[in-house]
N, C-alpha and C positions, 0 to 999 in steps of 0.2 A: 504494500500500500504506500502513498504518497500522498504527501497533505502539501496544498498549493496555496501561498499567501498572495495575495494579490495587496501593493501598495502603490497608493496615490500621496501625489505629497502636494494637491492644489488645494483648498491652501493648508489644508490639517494633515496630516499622514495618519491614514484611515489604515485600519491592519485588521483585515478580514480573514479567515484560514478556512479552506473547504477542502475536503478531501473527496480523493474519485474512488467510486467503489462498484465492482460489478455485480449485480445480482440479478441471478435468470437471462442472463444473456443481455441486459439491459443495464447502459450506463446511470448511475443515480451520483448526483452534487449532493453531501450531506455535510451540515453545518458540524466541528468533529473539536474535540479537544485534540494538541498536538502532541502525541505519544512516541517516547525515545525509539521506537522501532519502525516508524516512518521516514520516508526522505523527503527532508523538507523543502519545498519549492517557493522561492519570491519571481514573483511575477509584476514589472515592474515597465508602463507604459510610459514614455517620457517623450514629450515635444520640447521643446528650448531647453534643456534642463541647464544647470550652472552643474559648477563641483559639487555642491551636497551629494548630485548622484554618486559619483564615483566613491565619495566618501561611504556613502548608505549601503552599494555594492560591495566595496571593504568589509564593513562590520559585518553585513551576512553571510559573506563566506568564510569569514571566521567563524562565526558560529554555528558554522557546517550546511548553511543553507545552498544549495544549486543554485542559483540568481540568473536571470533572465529577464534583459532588457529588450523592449521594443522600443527604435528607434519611430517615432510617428513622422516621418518629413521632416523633420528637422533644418533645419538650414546651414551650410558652411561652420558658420559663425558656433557650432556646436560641435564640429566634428572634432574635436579637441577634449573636449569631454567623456566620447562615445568610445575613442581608441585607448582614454584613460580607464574608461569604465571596462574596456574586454579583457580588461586586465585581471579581472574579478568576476568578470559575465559574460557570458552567452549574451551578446548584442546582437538582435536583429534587426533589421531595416526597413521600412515601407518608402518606396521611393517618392512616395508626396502624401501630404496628412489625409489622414482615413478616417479620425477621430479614435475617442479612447476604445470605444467597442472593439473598433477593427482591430486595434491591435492587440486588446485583450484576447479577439478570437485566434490574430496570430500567434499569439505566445502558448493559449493555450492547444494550438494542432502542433505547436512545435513540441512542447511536453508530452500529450498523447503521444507522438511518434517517438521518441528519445526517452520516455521514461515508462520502468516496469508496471504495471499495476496489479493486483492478484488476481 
């Protein structure tokens, strides 16, 4: 199993945790407390971000989390950030702004495909 954090940092950093679970052949999102024998995923959607990200990226994978950025379009002016932050994460890309959804749906087919689940 694997529990997925999804964090927003406009303007609060909201820290939501759901775990994916299969049951009867059917995926189910259940709201999960985070248990030492899950791997834990930050899922982390970022348009303009400054350094906080790279820093926020740092702390999570110290603390053993898989971190996973979606870049949303971003602009030039950020790509300085995004080469700091793959230092730490799984930085992906959208080649022009999709909004947060889309990239939350990116992040989360790229975990579905790249990560176990039981």
């Amino acid at each position: 199993m694997f529990t997925i954090c999804f964090l927003f940092s406009n303007p609060v950093l909201i820290f939501a945790c759901y775990a994916y679970a299969e049951h009867r052949g059917e995926s189910l999102i259940k709201e999960v407390n985070i248990e030492m024998n899950t791997k834990r995923i930050a899922l982390i959607p970022a348009y303009e971000p400054d350094e906080r990200l790279v820093a926020l990226a740092e702390e999570l994978e110290r603390e053993d989390f898989a971190v996973i950025v979606v870049n949303d379009g971003s602009g030039a002016d950020s790509a300085d950030v995004f080469r700091e932050a793959a230092r730490w994460a799984q930085v992906l890309t959208h080649p022009h702004n999709r909004g947060k959804g889309a990239a939350l749906k990116t992040g989360l087919q790229y975990i579905v495909a790249h990560f176990d689940a039981p």
